[in-house]
N, C-alpha and C positions, 0 to 999 in steps of 0.2 A: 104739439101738432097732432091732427087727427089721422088715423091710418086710415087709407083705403083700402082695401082686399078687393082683388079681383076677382070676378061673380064665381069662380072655380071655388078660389079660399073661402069666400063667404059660405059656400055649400058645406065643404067643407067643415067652416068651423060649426055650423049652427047645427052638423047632422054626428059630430062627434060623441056629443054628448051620450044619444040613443043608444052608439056604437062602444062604451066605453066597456060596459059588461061583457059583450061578443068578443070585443078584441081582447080580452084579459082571456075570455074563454080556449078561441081559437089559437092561441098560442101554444104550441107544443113544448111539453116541459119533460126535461130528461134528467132522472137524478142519478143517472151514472157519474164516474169520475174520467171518463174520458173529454176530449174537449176538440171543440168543433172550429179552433183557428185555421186550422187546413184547410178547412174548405170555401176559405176566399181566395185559394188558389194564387197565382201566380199576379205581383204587384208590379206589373212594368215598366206603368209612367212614376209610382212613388206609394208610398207607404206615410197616412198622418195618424198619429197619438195625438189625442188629446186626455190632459189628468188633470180633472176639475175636483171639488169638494161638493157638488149638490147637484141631484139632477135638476135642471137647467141653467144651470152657469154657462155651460157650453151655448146654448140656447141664445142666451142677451148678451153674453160675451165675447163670444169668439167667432160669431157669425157676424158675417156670411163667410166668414175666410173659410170655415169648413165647409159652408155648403159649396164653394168654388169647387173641393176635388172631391166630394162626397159622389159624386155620380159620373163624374170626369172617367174617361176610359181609362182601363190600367191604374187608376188606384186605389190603396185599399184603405177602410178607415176605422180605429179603433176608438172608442170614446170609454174612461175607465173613470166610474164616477167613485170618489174616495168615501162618501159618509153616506147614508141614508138618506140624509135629510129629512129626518122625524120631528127634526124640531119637540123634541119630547112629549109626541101623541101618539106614537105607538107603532104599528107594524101596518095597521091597514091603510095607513097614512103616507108609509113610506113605498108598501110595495105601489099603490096608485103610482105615485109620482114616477117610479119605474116604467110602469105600462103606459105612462104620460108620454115622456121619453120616448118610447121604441115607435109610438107614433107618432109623434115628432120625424125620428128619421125613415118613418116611411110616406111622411109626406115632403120630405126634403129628395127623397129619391123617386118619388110619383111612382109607389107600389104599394101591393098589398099589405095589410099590418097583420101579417105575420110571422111568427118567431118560432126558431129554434132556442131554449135554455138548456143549457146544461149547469153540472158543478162540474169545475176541476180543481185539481191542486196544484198552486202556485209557489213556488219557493215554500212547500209546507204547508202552507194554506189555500183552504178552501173559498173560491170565489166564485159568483154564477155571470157566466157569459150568455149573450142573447146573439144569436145570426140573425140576419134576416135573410130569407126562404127565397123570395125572388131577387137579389142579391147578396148573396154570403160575403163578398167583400167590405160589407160593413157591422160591424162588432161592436156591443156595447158591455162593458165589465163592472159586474157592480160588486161592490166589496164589501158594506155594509155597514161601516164604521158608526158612533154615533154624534148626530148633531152637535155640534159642539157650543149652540148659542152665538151669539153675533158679539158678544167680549169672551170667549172665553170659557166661561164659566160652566157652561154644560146643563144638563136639565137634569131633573129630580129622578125621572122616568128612566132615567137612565145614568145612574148612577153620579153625577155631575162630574163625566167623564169629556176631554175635548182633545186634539190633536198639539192644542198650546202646550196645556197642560204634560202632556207625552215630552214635547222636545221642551220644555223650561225646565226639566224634571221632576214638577210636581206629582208625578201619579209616574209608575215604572213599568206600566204594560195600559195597552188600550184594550176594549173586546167588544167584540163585534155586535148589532142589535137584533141579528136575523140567529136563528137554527143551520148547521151547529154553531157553536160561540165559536170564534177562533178570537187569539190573544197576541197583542203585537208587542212586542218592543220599538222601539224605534227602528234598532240594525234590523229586527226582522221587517216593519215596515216596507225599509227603503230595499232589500233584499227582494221582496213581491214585488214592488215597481220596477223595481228595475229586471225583474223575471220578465215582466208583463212585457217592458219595452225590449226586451233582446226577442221575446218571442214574435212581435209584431214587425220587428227589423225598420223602423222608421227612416223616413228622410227627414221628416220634419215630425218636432218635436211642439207642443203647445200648452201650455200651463197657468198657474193663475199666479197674481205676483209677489217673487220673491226678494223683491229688492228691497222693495220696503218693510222695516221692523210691525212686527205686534202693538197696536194701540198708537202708531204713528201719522193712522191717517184713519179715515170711515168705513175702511172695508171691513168682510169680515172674516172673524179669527182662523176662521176653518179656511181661507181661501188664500192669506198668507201660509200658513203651515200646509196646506199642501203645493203651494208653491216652492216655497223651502225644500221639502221634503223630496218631490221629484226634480228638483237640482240634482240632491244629490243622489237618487238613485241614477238621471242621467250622466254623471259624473262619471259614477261607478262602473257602467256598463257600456256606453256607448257618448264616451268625451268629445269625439268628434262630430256627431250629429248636432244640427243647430236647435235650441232649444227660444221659446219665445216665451215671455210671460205678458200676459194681459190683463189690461185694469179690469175692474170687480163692480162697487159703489162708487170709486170716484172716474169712471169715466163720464157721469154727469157735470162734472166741472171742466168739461171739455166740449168743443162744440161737433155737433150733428152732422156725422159724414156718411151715412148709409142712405142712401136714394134710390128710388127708382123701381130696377127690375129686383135691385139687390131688398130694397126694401119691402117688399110683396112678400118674396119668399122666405127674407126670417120672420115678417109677421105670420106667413102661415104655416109654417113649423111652431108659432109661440103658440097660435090660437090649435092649434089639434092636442097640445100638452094642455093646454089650459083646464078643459074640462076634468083631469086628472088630479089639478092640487086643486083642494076648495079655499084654499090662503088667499091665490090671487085675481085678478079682478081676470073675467072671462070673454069681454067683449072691447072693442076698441072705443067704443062710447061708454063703458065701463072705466077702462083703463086713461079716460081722457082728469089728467092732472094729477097720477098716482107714477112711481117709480116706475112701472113698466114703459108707461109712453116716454120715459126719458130713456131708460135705454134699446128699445128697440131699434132709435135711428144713430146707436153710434157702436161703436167698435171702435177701442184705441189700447193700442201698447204701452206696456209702463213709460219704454221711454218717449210718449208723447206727453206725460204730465211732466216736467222738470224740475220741480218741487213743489211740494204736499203744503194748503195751505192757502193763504194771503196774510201775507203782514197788516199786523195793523198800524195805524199813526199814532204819532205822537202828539201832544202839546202842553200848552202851559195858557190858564184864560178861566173863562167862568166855563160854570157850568154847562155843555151842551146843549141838555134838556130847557134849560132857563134858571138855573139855580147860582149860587154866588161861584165864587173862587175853586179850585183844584186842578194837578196834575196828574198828570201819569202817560203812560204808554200801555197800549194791548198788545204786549210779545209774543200772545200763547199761538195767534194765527189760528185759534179755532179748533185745533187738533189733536188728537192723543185721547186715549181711551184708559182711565184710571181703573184698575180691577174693580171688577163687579158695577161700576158704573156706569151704563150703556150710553145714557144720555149722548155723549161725546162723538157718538158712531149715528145719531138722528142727522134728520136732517129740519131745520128751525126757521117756521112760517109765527107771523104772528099779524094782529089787526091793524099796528102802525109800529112805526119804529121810526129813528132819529138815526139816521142811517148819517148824514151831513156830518154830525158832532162825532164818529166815530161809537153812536150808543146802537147798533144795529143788534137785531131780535138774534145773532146768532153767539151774542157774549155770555147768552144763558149758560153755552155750554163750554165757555171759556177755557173753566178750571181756575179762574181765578174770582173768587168772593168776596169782591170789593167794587167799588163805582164812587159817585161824589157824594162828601168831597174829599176823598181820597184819589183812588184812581178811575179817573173820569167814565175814561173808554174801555173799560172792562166789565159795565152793565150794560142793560138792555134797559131804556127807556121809551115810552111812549110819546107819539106825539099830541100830549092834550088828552090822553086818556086817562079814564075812571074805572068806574063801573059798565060792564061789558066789554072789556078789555079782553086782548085775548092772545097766548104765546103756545103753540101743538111742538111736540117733540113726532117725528115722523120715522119709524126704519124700515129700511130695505124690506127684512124679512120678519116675521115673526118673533118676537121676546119674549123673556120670562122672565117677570118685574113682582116686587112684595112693596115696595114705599119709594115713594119721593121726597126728595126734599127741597126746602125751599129758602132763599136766602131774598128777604125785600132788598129795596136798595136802600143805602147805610142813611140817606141823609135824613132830618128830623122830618120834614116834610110831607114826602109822597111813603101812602103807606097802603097795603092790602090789607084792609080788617076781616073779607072773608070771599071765599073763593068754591067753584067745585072742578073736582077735576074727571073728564068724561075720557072714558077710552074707548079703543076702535069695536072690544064688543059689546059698546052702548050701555056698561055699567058704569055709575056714579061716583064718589067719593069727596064728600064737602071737606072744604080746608080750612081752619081758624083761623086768627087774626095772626098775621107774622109778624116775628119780634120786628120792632123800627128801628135798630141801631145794626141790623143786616145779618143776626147771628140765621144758626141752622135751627132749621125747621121741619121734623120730619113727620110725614103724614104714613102710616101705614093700611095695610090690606091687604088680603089673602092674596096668593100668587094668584098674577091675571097675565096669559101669554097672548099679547095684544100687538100690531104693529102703529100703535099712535094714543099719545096723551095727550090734551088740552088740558090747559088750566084756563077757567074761565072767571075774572075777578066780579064778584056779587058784591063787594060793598070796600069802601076807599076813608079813608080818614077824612079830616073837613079841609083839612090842609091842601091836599093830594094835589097836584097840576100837572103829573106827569107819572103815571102809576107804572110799575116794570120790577124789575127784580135784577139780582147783583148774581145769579145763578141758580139753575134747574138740575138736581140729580136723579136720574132714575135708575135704583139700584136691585142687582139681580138677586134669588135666594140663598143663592150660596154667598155668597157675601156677609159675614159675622160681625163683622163691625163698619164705620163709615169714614173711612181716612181722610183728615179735613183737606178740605181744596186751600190753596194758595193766598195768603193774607199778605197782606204790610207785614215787612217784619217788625218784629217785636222784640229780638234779640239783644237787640245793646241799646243804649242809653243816650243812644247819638242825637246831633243834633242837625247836620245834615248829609246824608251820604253822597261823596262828591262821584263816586265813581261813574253816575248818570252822566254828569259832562266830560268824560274822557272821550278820544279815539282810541278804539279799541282793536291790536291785529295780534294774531297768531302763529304758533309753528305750522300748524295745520286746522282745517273744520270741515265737517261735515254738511257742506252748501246744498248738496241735493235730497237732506230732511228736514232743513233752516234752523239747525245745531251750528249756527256760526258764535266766532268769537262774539258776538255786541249783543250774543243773549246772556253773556258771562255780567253784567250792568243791567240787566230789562228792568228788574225790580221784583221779579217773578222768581222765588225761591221752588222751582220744581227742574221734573225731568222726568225722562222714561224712569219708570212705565207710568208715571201721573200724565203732566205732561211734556208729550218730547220736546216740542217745537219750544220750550222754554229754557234750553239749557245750551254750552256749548259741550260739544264732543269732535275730540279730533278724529284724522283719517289714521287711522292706527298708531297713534302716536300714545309714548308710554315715555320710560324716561327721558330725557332733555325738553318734551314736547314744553313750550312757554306760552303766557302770554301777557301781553304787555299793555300799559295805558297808558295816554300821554294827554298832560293836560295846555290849554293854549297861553295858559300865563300859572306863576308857580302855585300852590297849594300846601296848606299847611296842612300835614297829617299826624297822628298818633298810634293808629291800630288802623286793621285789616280785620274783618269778617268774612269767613270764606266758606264755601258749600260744594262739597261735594257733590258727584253725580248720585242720585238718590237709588240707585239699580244697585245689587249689592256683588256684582264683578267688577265695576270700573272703581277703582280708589288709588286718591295719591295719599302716599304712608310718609312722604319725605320732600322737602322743598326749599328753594329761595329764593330771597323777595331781595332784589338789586334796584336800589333806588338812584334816580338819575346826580346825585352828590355822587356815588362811590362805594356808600355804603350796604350794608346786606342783614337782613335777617332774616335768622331758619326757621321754618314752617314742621311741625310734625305734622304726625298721621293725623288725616280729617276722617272725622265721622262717616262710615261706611254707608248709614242710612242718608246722610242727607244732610244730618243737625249743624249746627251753629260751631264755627271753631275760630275764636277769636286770637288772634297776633298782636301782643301791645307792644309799644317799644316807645324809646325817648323822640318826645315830637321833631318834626323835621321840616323843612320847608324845600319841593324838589316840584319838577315838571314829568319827571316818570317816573312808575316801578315796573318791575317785571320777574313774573314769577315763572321758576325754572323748577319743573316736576323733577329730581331729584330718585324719587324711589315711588314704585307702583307694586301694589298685590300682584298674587302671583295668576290671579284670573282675570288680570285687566286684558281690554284688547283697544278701547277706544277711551283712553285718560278724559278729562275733561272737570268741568264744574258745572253746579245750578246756579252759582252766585257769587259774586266777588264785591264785597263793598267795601270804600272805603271814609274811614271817619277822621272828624278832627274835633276835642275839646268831648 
């Protein structure tokens, strides 16, 4: 939709620009260590926090709920942005987007943009607070943190440092990207948050979401972890204050609730930041079919998505595209972010798609590197496309990408012999012919921090009637190697796995990440952290947790194939498999990473088994598997 700004905000936005140098000027900057919360005086209708990861998450996210009390009499309002947001460009990159910011909330408060800063010391740590001048009851804290990248992964610039990293344990202190350094641990972390929120005294609490795991949906990594993180410093300091978390990326997958008067004034708080980051688009006829236009008109709470995702379908027929014979189902629902792999966190346009046969342009980023005729609906296929063909990986914010890779689709047919790929700043990269039988294909090039790749196909085999590809990786620099994505297995020797036709239930599942039992059968050998939505995980279930399959007439079986959660804290070490005769056989410890751990036993003829986890490591929290199949012959 198109925004209109009303002739104020248009003034406004088009005179900001002029004004951006002044306003950075006229800001009074104090580098004492004393600190200027006192002087929002006295909070009588209420007190809100809000604790984002970037300046302007508060911005597209959390508004207008805070412009509601931002100017409301008697209340006070503190906004504590956790990272930089340097996005690994440096310092005059991020203070901008700071003075973005502060004129932001002085045109949310219809005042002058002027600021007090100080430093003070927070729980140990030094952090700079801004007042504003003709209203001190609103406060902005910036802490300085760095970028942490939209998987994770962090940027070069900055040591390929990120908040995931902090709480996965990867890396055991974070440090700051501004003068002086300050160094966190985690407990010191949450120890300053929760300083910040006892000093601020809130009523209401606001944050970004923590419900949802790392790589389990499209947002991004800095916006989970600091959702996480002020959990639990609200935890720690003030458990009875109501805390809220809000969607990030995927409140695009929700529909447009901000209208009206509401809609004028978060657009003209976006457009007075705008001039501030040169990343994003700065005018509303700018901004017409880019991220921004989608979330300016929404605002929504984690618990208005209910689960991450869309299932895909199943079937059994020809090809969708128009090609012979194969099955399969698409489990993965599209979601989950494999380390160093961004791709997964885009969002996926392309020139036509076969949306009908379940081949839609978004299986590029599946996670699973297969399509027909194996499994159908797990490519992206074209409808009647060739040559000029065309599939863009899209993200939110800014990346930091060194090679793609590129998987055709498997069958002999439709093939890309040559391709280029164009990114958002207008530099090129030609792609060679891709293998035809669907392996990887990796095109490299210097680090380019872009937010969108096209692949554009120049040339098709003679065969070709439906050009597309079986999966799109775009991988970050820290990234040292390229963990395969999800194949047919290849593990045993079978000749057909029946566990696809069972009904499948459990002791417990994880329904509100689509870690249900019937992803234990998808045919999909992954999980977090590759992909989540492909695996089952129970709701805290450890020993006795089961689960079971039943088939609608008997079946002859021999062996089990079974797959662990591929995460390396959940693992069953010890099991048993009770088959509907009476019978029982014991399961040892499965492979910790994921691998293959086969069960053989004397054939049997039964309508169910059921496996009883038995023993779990001693860092499981959520048992489960990627995969359960069963063979005969």
């Amino acid at each position: 939709m198109r925004l209109r700004l009303r002739p104020r905000a248009r003034l406004r936005a088009l005179t900001i620009t002029a004004l951006a140098v002044v306003a950075a000027l006229t800001a009074t900057l104090s580098l004492g260590t004393t600190t200027s919360a006192d002087a929002a005086g006295s909070c009588t209708a209420g007190s809100q926090i809000s604790v984002v990861a970037h300046p302007d998450d508060d911005l597209f996210f959390m508004n207008p709920a805070v412009l509601g009390k931002v100017t409301a009499s008697g209340w006070c309002t503190t906004t504590v942005y956790v990272t930089s947001g340097d996005a690994g460009r440096g310092s005059a990159y991020s203070t901008a987007r700071e003075s973005g910011v502060r004129a932001a909330y002085a045109t949310m408060t219809n005042t002058a943009n002027t600021w007090t800063t100080t430093r003070e010391t927070v729980a140990g740590h030094t952090v700079q607070r801004s007042t504003l001048k003709a209203l001190p009851s609103v406060q902005l804290v910036f802490m300085r943190l760095p970028d942490g990248n939209i998987d994770g992964t962090g940027f070069s610039a900055t040591g390929w440092q990120s908040l995931e990293q902090l709480m996965e344990g990867w890396i055991p202190t974070i440090s700051t990207v501004a003068s002086p350094s300050q160094t966190y641990t985690q407990q010191t972390f949450v120890d300053t948050v929760g300083a910040l929120l006892t000093k601020a005294a809130p009523t209401v609490i606001r944050t970004q979401d923590y419900v949802d795991g790392f790589g389990s949906d499209t947002d991004h990594s800095d916006h989970h972890a600091v959702g996480q993180l002020t959990l639990r410093a609200r935890n720690a300091v003030a458990p009875s204050v109501s805390i809220t978390p809000y969607l990030g990326y995927p409140t695009v997958q929700l529909a447009a609730n901000v209208t009206g008067a509401d809609l004028s004034a978060k657009a003209a708080a976006y457009y007075a930041y705008a001039p501030y980051d040169s990343l994003i688009c700065q005018t509303a006829a700018a901004c017409a079919g880019q991220p921004e236009e989608q979330w300016l008109p929404r605002q929504h709470v984690v618990a208005d998505l209910t689960a991450p995702g869309t299932p895909g379908g199943g079937g059994t027929g020809t090809d969708p595209a128009g090609g012979g014979g194969g099955t399969g189902t698409d489990p993965s629902g599209g979601t989950g972010t494999s380390a160093g792999n961004a791709a997964a966190s885009a969002q996926v346009t392309a020139s036509s798609q076969n949306a009908s046969g379940g081949q839609g342009a978004a299986k590029v980023i599946d996670g699973v590197a297969d399509g027909y005729p194996g499994t159908a609906t797990a490519e992206w296929a074209s409808q009647g496309g060739r040559t000029g063909t065309w599939v863009q990986l899209t993200w939110m914010e800014p990346i930091a990408i060194n090679r793609i890779v590129l998987f055709d689709r498997p069958n002999t047919d439709d093939q890309v012999t040559a391709g280029t790929l164009t990114f958002s700043d207008g530099t090129t990269v030609p792609v060679p012919t891709l293998a035809n039988a669907g392996t990887a294909n990796e095109v490299a090039f210097s680090t380019k921090t872009v937010t969108s790749v096209r692949l554009t196909v120049t040339g098709v085999s003679s065969t070709t009637r439906n050009v597309g590809l079986s999966e799109m990786q775009a991988w970050t620099p820290a990234s040292t190697t390229t963990p395969p994505v999800t194949t047919p297995p290849t593990t045993t020797p079978s000749t057909t796995n029946l566990a696809g036709s069972a009904t499948v239930v459990a002791s417990s599942q994880s329904t509100s990440t689509a870690q249900t039992a019937d992803k234990a059968v998808d045919g999909v050998i992954d999980g977090y952290p590759g992909v989540a939505s492909a695996e089952w995980a129970t709701n805290g279930g450890r020993t006795g947790s089961t689960l079971r399959l039943t088939w609608a007439a008997p079946v002859s079986i021999d062996r089990l194939v079974l797959y662990d959660r591929p995460n390396t804290d959940d693992q069953v070490t010890s099991g048993t498999v009770t088959f509907s005769d009476g019978t029982t056989v014991p399961v040892g410890a499965l492979d910790n990473a994921g691998a293959a751990t086969t069960v053989s036993f004397a054939a049997r003829t039964v309508t169910s088994l059921t496996l009883t986890v038995t023993g779990v490591s001693g860092s499981t929290r959520n048992v489960g598997l990627a995969e359960l199949q069963v063979y005969s012959g």
